[in-house]
C-alpha angles and dihedrals in degrees: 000000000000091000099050092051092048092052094051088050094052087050101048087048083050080049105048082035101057095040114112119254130177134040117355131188128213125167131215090221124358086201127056105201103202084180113198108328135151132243082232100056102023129059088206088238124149141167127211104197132196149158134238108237113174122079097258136075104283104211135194118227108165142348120181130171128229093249140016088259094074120057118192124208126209136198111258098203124056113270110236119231111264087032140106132231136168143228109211120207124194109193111193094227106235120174113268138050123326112219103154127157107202104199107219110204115196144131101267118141098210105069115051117276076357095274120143133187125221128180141206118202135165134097127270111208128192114254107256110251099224101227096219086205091051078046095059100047094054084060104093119226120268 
């Protein structure tokens, strides 16, 4: 019975002992779908939001973006646990596809080494010019 007893009370220490404990991230959303959108009408601006849901300080150490087009903001000040942050991303809305991953370093217990990717996808279209000539000869004669 000793020994029983002494086996429950090793596991329950393995147990205590392996449970996570400190910041922990978790997004609203890890994609951000622009969708199609145009330079002229969009600023290109977007904001990943989370909350820190561990017990500890979730910090921010780094978040960089796969190219020069995208620029990723970070929180300067430790998010709190219980509280949300974000992580704001400005695209430059070139024409073309948007297919973007933004790495989020932080102290978060609960992604490996706490990095997380993120990604920004949609299509950004020229604004169609109107030909007023074109215009005039769709219109049908009266």
């Amino acid at each position: 019975m000793k020994k029983f007893l002494g086996l429950i009370a090793v596991l329950l220490i393995a147990i205590t002992a392996n449970a996570q404990s400190g910041a922990k991230i978790e997004f609203k959303e890890d994609t951000i779908d622009y969708g199609t959108v145009s330079k002229e009408t969009d600023d290109g601006l977007r904001i990943f939001e989370f909350t820190n849901t561990g017990d500890a300080p979730l910090i921010i150490k780094d978040v960089k973006s796969t190219c020069g087009c995208t620029v990723p903001t970070k929180p300067k000040e430790p998010i709190m646990p219980g509280k949300t942050g974000k992580i704001e991303v400005k695209y430059n809305m070139h024409p073309g596809p948007i297919r973007k991953t933004i790495t989020v370093q932080s102290n978060a217990v609960n992604y490996p080494d706490g990095v997380v990717a993120l990604k920004i996808k949609g299509n950004v279209v020229k604004k169609e010019e109107v030909n007023i000539l074109e215009k005039k000869k769709a219109i049908p004669n009266q």
